[in-house]
Backbone as CSV, one residue per row, in Angstrom:
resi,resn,N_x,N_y,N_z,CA_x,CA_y,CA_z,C_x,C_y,C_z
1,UNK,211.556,47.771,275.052,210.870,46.570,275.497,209.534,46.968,276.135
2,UNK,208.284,45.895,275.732,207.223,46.441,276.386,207.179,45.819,277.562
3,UNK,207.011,46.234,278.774,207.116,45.391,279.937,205.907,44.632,280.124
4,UNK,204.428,45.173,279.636,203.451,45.215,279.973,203.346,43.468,278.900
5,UNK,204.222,43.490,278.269,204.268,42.155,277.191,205.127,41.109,278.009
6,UNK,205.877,41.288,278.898,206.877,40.374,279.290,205.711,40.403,280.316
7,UNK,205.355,40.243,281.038,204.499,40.485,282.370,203.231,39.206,281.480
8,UNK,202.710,39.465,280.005,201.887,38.494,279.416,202.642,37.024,279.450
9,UNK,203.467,37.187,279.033,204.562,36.091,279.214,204.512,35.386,280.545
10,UNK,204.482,36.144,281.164,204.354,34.881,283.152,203.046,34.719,282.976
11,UNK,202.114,35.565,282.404,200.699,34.854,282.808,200.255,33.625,281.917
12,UNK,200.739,33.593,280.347,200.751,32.650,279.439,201.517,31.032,280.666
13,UNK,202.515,31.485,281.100,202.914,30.281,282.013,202.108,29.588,283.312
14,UNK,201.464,30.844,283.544,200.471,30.339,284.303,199.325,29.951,283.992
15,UNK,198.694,30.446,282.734,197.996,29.657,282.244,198.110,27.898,281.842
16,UNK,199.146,28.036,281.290,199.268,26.719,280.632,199.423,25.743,281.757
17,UNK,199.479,26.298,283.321,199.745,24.978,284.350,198.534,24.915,285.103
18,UNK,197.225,25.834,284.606,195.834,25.811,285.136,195.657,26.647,285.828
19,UNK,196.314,28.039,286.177,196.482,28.766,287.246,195.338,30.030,286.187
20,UNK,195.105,30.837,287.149,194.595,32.165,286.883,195.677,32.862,286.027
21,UNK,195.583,33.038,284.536,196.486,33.824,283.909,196.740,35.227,284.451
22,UNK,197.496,35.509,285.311,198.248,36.919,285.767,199.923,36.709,285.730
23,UNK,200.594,37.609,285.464,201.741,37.529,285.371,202.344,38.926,285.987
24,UNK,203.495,39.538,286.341,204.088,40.259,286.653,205.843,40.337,286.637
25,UNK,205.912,41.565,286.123,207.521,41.722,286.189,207.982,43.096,286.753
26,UNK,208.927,43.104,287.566,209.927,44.258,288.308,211.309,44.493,287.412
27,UNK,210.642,45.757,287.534,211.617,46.578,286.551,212.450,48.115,287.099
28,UNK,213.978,47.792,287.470,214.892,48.543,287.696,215.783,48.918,286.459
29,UNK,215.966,50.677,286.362,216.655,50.911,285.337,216.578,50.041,284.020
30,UNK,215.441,50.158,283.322,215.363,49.740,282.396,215.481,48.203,282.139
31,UNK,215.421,47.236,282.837,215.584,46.251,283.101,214.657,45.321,284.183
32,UNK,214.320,44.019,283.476,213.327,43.411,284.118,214.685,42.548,285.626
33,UNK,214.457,43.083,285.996,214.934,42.164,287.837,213.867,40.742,288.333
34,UNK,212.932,40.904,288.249,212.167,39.787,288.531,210.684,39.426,287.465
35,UNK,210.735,38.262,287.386,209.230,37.811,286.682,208.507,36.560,287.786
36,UNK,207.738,36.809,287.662,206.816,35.753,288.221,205.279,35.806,287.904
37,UNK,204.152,34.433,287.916,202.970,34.523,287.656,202.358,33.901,288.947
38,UNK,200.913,33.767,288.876,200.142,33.421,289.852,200.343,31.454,290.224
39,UNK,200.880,31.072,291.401,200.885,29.544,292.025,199.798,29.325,292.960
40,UNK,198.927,30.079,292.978,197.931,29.603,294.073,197.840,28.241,294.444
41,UNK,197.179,27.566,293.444,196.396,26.308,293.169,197.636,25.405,293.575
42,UNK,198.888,25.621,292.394,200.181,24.876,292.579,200.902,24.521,294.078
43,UNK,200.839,25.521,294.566,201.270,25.280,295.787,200.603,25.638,297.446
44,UNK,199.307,26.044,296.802,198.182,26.009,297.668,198.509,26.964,298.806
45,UNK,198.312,28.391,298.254,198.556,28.848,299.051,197.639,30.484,298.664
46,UNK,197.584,30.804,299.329,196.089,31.960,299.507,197.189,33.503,298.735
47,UNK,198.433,33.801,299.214,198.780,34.717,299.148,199.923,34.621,297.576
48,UNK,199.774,33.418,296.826,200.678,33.364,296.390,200.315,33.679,294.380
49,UNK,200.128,35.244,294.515,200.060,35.871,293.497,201.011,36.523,292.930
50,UNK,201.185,36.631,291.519,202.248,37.010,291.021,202.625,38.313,291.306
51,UNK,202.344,38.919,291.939,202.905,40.327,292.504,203.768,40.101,293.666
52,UNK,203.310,39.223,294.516,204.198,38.723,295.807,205.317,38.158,295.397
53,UNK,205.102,37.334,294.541,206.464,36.658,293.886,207.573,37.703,293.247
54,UNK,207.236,38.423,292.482,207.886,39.094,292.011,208.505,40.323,293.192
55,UNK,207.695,40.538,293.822,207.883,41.623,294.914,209.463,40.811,295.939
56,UNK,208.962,39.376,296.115,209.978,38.683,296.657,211.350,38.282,296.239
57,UNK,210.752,37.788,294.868,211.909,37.803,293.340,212.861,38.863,293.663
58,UNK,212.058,40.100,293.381,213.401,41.108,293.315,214.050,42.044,294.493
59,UNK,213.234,41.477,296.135,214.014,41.606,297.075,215.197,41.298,297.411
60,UNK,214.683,39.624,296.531,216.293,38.624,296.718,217.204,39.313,295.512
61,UNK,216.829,39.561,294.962,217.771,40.000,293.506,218.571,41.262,293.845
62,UNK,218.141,42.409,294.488,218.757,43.735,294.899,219.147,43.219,296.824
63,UNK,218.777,42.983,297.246,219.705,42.237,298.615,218.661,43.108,299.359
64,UNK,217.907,43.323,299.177,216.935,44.420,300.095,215.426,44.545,299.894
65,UNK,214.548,44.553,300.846,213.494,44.300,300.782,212.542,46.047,300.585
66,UNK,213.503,46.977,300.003,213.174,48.645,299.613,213.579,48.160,298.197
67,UNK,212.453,48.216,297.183,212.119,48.663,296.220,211.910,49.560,295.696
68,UNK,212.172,50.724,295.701,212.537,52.582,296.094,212.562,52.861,294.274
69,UNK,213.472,51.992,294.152,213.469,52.462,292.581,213.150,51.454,291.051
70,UNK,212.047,50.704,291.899,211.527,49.792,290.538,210.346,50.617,290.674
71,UNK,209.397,49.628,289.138,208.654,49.739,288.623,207.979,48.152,289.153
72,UNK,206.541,48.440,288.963,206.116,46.377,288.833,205.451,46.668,287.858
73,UNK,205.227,46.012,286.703,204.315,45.796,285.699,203.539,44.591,286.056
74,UNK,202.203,44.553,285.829,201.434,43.697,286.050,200.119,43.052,284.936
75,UNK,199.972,42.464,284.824,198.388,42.323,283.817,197.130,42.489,284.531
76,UNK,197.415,42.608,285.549,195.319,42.495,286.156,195.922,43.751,287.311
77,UNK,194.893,44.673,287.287,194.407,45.349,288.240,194.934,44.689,289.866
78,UNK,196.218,45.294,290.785,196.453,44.430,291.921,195.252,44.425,292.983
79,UNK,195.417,43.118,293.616,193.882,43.165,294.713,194.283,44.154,295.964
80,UNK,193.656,44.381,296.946,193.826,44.624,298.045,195.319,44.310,298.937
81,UNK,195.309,42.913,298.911,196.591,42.349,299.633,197.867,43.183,298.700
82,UNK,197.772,42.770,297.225,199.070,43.019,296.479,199.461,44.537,296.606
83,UNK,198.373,45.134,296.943,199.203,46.762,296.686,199.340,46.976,298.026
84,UNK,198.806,46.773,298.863,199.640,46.471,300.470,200.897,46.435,300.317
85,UNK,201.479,44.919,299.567,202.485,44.929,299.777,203.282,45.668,298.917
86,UNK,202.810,46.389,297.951,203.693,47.533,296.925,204.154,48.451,297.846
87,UNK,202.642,48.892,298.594,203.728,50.019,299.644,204.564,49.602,300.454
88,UNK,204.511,48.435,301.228,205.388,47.727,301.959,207.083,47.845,301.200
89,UNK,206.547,47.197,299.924,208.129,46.940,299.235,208.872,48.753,298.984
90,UNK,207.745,49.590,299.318,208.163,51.003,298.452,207.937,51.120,296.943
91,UNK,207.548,50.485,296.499,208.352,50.512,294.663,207.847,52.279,294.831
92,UNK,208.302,52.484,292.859,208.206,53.524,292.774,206.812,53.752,291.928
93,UNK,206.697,53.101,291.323,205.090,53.024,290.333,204.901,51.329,289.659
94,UNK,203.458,51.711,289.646,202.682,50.129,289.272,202.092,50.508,288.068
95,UNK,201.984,49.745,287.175,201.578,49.763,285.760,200.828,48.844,285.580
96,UNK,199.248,48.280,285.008,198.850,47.534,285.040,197.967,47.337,283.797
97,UNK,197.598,46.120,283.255,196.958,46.365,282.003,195.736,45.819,281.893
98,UNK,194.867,44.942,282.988,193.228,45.247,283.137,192.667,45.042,284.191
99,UNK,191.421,45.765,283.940,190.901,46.198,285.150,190.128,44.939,285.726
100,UNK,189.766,45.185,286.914,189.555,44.115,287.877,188.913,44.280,288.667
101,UNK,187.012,44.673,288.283,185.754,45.239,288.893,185.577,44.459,290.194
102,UNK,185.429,43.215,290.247,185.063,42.543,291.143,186.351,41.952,292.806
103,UNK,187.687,42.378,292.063,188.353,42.164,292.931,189.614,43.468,292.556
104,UNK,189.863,43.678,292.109,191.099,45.082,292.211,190.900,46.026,293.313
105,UNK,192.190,46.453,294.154,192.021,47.543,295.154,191.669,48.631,294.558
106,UNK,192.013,49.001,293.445,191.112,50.699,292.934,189.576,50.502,292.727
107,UNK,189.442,49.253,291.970,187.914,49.077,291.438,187.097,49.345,292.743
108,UNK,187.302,48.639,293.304,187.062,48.780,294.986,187.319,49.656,296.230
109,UNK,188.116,50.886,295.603,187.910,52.077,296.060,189.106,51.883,297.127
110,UNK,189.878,50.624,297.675,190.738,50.607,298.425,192.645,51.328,297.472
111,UNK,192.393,52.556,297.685,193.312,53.286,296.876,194.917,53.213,297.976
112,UNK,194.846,52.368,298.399,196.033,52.336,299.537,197.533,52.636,299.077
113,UNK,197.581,53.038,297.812,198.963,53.284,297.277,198.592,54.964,297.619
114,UNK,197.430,55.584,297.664,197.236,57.331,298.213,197.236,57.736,298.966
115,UNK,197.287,56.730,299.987,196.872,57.072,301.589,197.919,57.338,302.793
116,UNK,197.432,58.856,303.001,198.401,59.985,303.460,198.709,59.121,305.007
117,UNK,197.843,58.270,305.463,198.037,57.919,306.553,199.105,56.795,306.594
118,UNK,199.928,56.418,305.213,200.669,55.076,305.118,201.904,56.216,305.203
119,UNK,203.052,55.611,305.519,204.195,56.017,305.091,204.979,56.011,303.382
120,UNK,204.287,55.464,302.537,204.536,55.515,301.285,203.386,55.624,300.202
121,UNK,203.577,56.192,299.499,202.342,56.683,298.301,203.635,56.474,296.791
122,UNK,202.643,56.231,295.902,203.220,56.104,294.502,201.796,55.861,293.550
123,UNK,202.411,55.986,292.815,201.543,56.364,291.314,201.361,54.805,291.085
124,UNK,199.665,54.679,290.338,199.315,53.291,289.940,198.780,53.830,288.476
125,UNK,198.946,53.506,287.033,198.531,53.881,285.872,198.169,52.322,285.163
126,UNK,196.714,52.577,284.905,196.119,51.592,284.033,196.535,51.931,282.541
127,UNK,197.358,51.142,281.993,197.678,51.090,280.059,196.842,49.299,279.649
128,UNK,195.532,49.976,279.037,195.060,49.384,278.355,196.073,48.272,277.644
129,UNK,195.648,46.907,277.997,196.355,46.049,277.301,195.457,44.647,276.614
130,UNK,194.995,44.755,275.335,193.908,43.749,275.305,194.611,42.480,274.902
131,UNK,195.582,42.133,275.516,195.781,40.255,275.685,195.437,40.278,277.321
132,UNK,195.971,41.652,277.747,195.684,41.037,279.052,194.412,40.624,279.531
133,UNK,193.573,40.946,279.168,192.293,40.890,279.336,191.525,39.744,279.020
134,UNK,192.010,39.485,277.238,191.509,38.627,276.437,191.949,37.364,277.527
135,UNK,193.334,36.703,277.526,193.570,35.909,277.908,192.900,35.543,279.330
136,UNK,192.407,36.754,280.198,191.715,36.292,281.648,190.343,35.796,280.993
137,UNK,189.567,36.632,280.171,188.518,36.101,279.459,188.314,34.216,279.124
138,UNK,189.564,34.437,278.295,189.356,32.613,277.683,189.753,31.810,278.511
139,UNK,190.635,32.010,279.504,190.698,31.138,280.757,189.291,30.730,281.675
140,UNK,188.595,31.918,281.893,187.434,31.859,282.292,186.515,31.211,281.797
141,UNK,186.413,31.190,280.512,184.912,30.611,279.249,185.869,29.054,279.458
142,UNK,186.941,28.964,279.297,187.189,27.681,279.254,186.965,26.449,280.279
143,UNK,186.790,27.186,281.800,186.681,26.702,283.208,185.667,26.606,283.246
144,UNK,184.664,27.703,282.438,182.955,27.392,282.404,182.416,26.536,282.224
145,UNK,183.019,26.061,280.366,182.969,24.734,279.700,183.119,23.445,279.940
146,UNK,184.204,23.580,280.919,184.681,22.147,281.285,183.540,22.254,282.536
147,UNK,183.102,23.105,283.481,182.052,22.533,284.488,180.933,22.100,283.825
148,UNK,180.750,22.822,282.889,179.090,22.691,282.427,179.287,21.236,281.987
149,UNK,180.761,20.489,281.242,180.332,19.465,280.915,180.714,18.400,281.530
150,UNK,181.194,18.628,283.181,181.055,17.283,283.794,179.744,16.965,284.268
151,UNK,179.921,15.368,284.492,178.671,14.678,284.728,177.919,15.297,285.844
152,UNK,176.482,15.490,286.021,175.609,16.352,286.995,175.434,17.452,286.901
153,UNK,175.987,18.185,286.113,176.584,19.935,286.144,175.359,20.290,285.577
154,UNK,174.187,19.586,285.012,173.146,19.908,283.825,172.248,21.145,285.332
């Protein structure tokens, strides 16, 4: 199973309800434990990206808030806040499939999954994934379109 494809799958859901297409899934022993995508907008709330969800997803799912031995697969590069809470949760590695110049914690040099001064470090590996990308793309051109063509926008 590609995880990095099931993870497209929550963001396709979040697309289709107007949200920022990102998606994410937690993966223990070979097995997805949690999916979730981005609710910002939905439920109006600043922190509520699909990494948190899923991070929360599969706290409740294993009875414990140590993630020691998942994986998170993700589609976008995690921001600042989300890999905070990776080390928080422990996981064991983050997988992600595009990059994220303007807001990702690596793009941005905040490497906080390396930092000797945290109590937890783990491996973050970018695998090229071009839906993931594509799909943040056409979400974007599409949000463009619709401003440019409400009334005043000229």
């Amino acid at each position: 199973m590609n995880f990095l494809d099931e993870a497209l799958k929550e963001a396709e859901k979040a697309a289709a309800i107007g949200e920022v297409p990102v998606g994410a899934v937690l993966v223990k022993d070979g097995l997805v434990i949690a999916r979730a995508f981005n609710v910002r907008e939905k439920i109006e709330s600043p922190i509520s990206h699909a990494e948190i969800h899923a991070l929360i997803a599969g706290s409740q799912a294993l009875g414990s808030w140590r993630l020691i031995d998942c994986d998170l697969y993700v589609t976008l590069e995690p921001c600042p806040m989300c890999l905070g809470a990776m080390v928080q949760a422990r996981i064991r590695k983050c997988i992600y499939g595009a990059q994220d110049p303007k807001g990702g914690a690596l793009s941005l040099g905040y490497r906080l999954n390396e930092d000797t001064r945290l109590n937890h470090r783990f491996p973050i590996e970018y695998v090229p994934h071009e839906r993931s990308s594509s799909i943040l793309s056409e979400f974007f051109r599409a949000r463009r379109r619709a401003s440019a063509s409400e009334p005043g926008s000229s």
